[in-house]
KOLTIGU-571188 format. One line per 3 residues: number of its first residue (from 1); their letters; for each residue x, y, z of C-alpha. Coordinates in steps of 0.1 Angstrom, whole numbers. Layout:
// residues N
NUM) a) X,Y,Z; ...;
// end
This chain:
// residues 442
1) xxx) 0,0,0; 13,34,-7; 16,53,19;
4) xxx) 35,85,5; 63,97,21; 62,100,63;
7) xxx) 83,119,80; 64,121,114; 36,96,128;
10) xxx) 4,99,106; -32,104,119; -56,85,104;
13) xxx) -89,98,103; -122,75,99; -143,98,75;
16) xxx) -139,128,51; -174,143,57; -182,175,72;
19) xxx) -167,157,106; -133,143,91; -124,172,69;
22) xxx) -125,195,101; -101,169,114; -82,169,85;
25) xxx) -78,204,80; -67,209,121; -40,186,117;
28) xxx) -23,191,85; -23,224,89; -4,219,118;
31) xxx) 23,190,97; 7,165,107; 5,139,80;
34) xxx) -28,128,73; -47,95,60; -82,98,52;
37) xxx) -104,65,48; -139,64,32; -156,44,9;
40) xxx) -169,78,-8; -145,99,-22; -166,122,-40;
43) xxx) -182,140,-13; -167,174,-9; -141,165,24;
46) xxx) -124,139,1; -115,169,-25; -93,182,5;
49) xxx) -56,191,-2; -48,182,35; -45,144,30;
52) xxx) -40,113,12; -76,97,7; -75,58,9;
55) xxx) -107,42,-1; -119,15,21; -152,-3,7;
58) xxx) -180,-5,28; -165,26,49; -202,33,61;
61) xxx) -215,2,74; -182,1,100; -179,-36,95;
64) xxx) -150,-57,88; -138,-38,59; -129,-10,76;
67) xxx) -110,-33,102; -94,-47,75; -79,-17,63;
70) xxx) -70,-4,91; -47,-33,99; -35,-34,64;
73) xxx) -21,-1,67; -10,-6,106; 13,-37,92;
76) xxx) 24,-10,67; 32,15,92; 50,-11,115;
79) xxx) 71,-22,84; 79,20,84; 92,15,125;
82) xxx) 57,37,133; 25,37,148; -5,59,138;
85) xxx) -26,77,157; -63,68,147; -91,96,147;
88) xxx) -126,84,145; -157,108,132; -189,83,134;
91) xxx) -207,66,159; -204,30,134; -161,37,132;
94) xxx) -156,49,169; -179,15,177; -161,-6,158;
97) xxx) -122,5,173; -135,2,206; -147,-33,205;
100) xxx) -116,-44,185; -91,-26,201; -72,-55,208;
103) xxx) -66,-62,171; -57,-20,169; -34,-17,194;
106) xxx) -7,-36,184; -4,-11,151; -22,24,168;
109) xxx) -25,48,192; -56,48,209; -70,73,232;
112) xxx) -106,63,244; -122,56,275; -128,16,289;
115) xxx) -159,-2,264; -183,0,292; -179,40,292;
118) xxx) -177,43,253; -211,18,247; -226,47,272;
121) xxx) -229,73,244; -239,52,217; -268,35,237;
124) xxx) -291,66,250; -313,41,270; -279,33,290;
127) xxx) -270,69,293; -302,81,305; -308,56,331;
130) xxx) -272,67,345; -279,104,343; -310,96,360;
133) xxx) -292,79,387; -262,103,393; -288,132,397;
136) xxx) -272,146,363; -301,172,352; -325,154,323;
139) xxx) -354,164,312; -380,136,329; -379,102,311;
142) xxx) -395,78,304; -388,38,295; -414,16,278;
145) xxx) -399,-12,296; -409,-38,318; -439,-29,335;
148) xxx) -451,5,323; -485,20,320; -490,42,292;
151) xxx) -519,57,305; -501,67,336; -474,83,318;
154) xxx) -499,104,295; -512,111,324; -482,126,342;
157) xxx) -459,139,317; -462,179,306; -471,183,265;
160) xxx) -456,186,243; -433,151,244; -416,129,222;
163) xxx) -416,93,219; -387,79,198; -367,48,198;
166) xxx) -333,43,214; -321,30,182; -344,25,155;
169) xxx) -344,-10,138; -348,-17,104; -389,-20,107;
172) xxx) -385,15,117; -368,27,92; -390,10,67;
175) xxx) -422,23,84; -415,58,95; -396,86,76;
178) xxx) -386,107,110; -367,96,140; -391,109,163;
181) xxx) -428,120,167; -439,148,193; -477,147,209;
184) xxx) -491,175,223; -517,161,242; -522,129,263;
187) xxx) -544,116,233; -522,120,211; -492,103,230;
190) xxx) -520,70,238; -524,71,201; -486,75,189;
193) xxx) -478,46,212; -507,26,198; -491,28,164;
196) xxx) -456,28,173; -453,2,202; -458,-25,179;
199) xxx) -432,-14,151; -406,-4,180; -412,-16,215;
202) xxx) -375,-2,225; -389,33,231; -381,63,253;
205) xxx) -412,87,264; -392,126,273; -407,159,281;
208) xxx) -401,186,252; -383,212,269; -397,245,250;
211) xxx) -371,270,229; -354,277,204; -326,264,184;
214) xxx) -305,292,200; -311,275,235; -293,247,226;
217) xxx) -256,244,235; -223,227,239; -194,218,265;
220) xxx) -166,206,248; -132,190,264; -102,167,264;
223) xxx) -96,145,296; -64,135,299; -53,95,312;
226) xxx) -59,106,346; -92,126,336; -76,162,339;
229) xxx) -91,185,312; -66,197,283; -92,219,271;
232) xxx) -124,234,279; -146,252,252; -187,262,252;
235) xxx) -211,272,221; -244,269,211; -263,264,178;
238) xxx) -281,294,163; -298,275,133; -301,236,129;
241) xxx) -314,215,98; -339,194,107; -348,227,130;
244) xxx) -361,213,162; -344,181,162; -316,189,138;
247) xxx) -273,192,134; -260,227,137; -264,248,104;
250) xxx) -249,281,118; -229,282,157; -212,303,175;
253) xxx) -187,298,204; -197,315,238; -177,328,266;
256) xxx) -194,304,295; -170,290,319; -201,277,337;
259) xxx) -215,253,308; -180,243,299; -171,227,336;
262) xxx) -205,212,337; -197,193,307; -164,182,323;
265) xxx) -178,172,352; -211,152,338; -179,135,317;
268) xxx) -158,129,349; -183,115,365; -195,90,341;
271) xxx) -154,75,338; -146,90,302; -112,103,288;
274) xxx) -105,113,255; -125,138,232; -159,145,248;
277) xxx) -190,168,239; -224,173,261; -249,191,245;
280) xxx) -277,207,263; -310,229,260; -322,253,283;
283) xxx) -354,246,296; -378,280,295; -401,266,317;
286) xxx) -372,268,348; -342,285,330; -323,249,340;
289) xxx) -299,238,313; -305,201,308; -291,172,288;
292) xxx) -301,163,256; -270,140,245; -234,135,248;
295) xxx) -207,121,220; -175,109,233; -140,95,213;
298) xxx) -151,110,180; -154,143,164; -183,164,170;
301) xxx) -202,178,140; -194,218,140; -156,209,152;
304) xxx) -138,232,135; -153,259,148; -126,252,179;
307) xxx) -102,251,164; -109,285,146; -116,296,183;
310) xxx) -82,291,192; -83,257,206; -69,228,185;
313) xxx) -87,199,199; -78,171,170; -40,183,172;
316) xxx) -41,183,214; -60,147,209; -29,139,188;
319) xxx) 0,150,208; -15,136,242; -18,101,225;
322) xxx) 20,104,218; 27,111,251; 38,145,238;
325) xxx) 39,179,262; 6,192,259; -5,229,279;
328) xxx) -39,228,290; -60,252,269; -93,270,278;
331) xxx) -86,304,264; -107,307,232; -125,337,212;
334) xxx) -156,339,220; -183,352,190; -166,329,165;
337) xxx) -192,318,139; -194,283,123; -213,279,90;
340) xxx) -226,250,74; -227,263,38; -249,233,23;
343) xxx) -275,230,52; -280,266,65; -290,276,29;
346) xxx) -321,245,30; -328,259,67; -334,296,57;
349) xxx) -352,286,24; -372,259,37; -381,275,73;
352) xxx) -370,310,80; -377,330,49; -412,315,44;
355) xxx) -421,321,77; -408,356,76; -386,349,109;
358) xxx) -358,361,91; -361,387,58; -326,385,30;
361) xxx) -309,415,51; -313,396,88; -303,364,72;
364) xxx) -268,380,55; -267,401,88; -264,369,107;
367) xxx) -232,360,93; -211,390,107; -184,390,126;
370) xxx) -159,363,126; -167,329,106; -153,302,95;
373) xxx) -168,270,74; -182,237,71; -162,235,37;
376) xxx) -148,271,22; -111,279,28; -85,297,14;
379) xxx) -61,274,17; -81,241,5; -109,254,-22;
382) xxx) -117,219,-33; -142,208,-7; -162,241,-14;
385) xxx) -165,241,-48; -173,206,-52; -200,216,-27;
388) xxx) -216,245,-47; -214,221,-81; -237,197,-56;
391) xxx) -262,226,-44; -261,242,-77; -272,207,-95;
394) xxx) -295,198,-69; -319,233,-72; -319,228,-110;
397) xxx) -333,195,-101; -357,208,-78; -366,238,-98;
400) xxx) -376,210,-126; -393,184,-100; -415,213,-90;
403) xxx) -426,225,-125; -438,188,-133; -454,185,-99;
406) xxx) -488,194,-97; -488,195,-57; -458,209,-30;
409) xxx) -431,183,-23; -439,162,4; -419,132,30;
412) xxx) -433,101,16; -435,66,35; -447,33,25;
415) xxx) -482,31,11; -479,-7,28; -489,8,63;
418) xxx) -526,-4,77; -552,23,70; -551,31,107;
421) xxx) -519,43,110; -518,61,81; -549,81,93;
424) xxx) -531,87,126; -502,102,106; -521,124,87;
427) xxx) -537,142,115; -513,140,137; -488,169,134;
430) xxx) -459,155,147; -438,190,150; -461,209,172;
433) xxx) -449,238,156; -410,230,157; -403,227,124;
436) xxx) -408,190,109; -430,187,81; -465,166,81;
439) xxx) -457,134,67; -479,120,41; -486,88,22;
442) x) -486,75,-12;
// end
C-alpha cells in the first residue's frame, strides 16, 4: 500500500465528511501527515488538499472492511518502525475501534475511554438511566420497559413530548420517515404509542423542553489519562437542519465558563477520557440547562469551529496520544461563527424566509463577525467548490421536479402501512410547531 512519504507519525482519520475534513484540515495544517479513509471519495471532504484519501469499501456500514484496512495499513506503518494515531468521526467507526481494540493496538495509538464507558454514548437508553441515577439534570424520562402504563405516563408527563426509539431497527426505518414524533396532548401520545409500540417496542417517552434552536448548547473538552481536562470550550447552535431536532447549520462559540465545567464534570463523572461533547438545551419553563445528548471519542459535527476559536482539539487529541507535552487550553474567542454552507441555505429557504422569521438583510446580517466554514477555505478550495457544483445541480433539479409537480413536495412513506396508521399520521402533526414537516402517504 502506498503510503506516501512519512516523515512524522500519521493520523488517520475515519471519514472525510463535514466531521473528518475538520479533522483533516486541524491537523495538516499543523504538519501533521494525514490518511483519510472512506468508501466515498466524492463528497466534498475527500476533495481536501490536506490528505492522502485511501478508499476502504464499505466505509459506512463500520464492518469488517474498515477493520481490514485499518490493519493493512498498521502492518504497513509497522514495516515503516511507526505507529499511527487513529481519529474516528462516526458513531459505526468509533464502535467498531472500541470493541476491536485489541486487534488496533498492536499497530495504533488509541485514546478512548474503557468499552463500558464508550457503549454509554452510543446507547441513550444506558445513558439516560445513568444520568438519571447520578442526579445529572435530564429532562424527565420515560422507558417503555418492563412494567409501564402508558396511561399513567400520559397522564403525568407535561405536553408537548416525544416518543422515539433508542435505536431504530430496520422495521423503523421501513415504516416511519422521522426519528421521532412529538404529541401535544395525552391523546395523542396513547395514540402514537398505539401505532408505534408494535413497530418499536424499545422506546423512550421525554418531556419537550420549550425553545429555540438558540437555547441549545455545547461543552466541549479533552480529559487526559488521569481525567484532567486539556481543554475546555462552550457554544451553542443558532440554526439547525432538521430545525427542532436537527445538526447545527450556523454556531457560534460562547464565553461560558459555567456550561464548559459542567460538561467536564457530567464527563468525569460517568469514567470517560479522550475527546468528549455534552450538548444541552435550556429549559424555559425553569431557565435549568439540561441534557439532551453527549458524544465521546469522535469528532463532533461543528468541530472546527474550535479550532478557529483558538483551541486545537484534534492536534491536542494527537499530541497527548504520543505522550507528547501538551498545555492545557481554555482560552478561546468567543463570537466565533461556524457555517454550514450546504445545510444553513435549506434551513433559511425551507423554514426561516417563508415564515418571515428572518427577511434577506437579517439572514446576510447573521453571518457578521468572525466565521469560519463547514467547507470554504482559502487554503483548501476543493471541498467548497465541489460543494456548490452539488447545491447548484440539486436546485436545478428541484426547480424541474416542482414545475412537473402538480402539488408541494412532500416526505413520503410506504403506502404498505394499515389504513389506521396512516390516518393517525395524517392528522397527527408531529412538530407541534417546531419545524418537521407533516408526513404524508402514497
Amino acid at each position: 500500500m502506498d503510503l506516501g512519504p512519512l516523515e512524522k507519525t500519521p493520523a488517520v482519520v475515519l471519514g472525510l465528511g463535514q466531521n473528518g475534513l475538520g479533522a483533516v484540515r486541524a491537523l495538516g495544517r499543523a504538519g501533521i501527515p494525514v490518511l483519510g479513509l472512506d468508501s466515498d471519495l466524492d463528497q466534498p471532504g475527500a476533495h481536501t488538499r490536506w490528505c492522502r484519501k485511501i478508499h476502504c469499501p464499505d466505509f459506512a456500514k463500520g464492518g469488517p472492511a474498515l477493520l481490514d484496512k485499518l490493519v493493512e495499513i498498521g502492518r504497513e506503518l509497522e514495516r515503516r518502525g511507526m505507529k499511527g494515531v487513529i481519529v474516528p468521526t462516526g458513531d459505526l467507526n468509533v464502535q467498531l475501534v472500541s470493541e476491536r481494540r485489541e486487534e488496533l493496538e498492536p499497530y495504533y495509538h488509541l485514546s478512548l475511554p474503557s468499552k463500558e464507558v464508550l457503549r454509554l454514548f452510543l446507547d441513550k437508553k444506558s445513558f439516560y438511566k445513568l444520568a438519571i441515577e447520578r442526579g445529572f439534570p435530564l429532562p424527565r424520562t420515560w422507558f417503555t420497559e418492563g412494567d409501564h402504563d402508558i396511561d399513567a405516563i400520559a397522564r403525568d408527563i407535561e405536553y408537548p413530548c416525544l416518543i422515539k426509539p433508542f435505536q431504530p431497527n430496520a422495521t423503523w426505518r421501513e415504516t416511519f420517515d422521522t426519528r421521532l414524533f412529538l404529541a401535544d396532548s395525552a391523546e395523542m401520545l396513547r395514540r402514537l404509542y398505539a401505532v408505534i409500540y408494535p413497530v418499536h417496542q424499545d422506546l423512550i417517552i421525554q418531556e419537550y423542553m420549550p425553545g429555540d434552536d438558540a437555547q441549545v448548547c455545547w461543552g466541549v473538552t479533552y480529559l487526559d489519562r488521569d481525567q484532567r481536562p486539556l481543554a475546555k470550550w462552550a457554544g451553542h447552535k443558532i440554526r439547525q437542519y432538521p430545525r427542532g431536532f436537527g445538526t447545527a447549520t450556523l454556531a457560534e462559540s460562547l464565553d461560558d465558563p459555567e456550561l464548559a465545567q459542567m460538561a467536564v464534570d457530567i464527563l468525569v463523572g460517568i469514567g470517560h477520557r479522550g475527546y468528549g461533547v455534552v450538548e444541552f438545551k435550556r429549559d424555559r419553563r425553569d431557565g435549568k440547562r439540561k441534557i439532551t445528548e453527549a458524544t465521546g471519542g469522535r469528532t463532533w459535527f461543528p468541530h472546527s469551529i474550535v479550532t478557529r476559536s483558538g483551541i486545537n482539539l484534534p492536534l491536542l487529541w494527537y499530541r497527548d496520544v504520543l505522550g507528547l507535552p501538551v498545555e492545557p487550553q481554555t482560552r478561546y474567542e468567543a463570537g466565533i461563527k461556524w457555517i454550514h454552507e450546504e445545510r444553513d441555505l435549506k434551513t433559511v429557504m425551507l423554514y426561516f424566509l417563508p415564515e418571515k422569521r428572518l427577511t434577506p438583510w437579517t439572514w446576510l446580517k447573521s453571518y457578521s463577525g468572525k466565521r469560519t466554514y463547514a467547507y470554504a477555505a482559502w487554503d483548501d478550495p476543493g471541498p467548497f467548490l465541489n460543494s456548490a457544483s452539488r447545491v447548484l445541480k440539486a436546485g436545478r433539479n428541484r426547480v424541474r421536479r416542482m414545475m412537473r409537480a402538480k402539488e408541494p413536495e412532500r416526505v413520503r412513506v410506504k403506502s404498505s402501512r394499515p389504513k389506521d396508521m396512516q390516518e393517525l399520521l395524517l392528522s397527527a402533526d408531529p412538530t407541534v410547531g417546531h419545524g418537521l414537516r407533516r408526513i404524508s402517504v402514497d
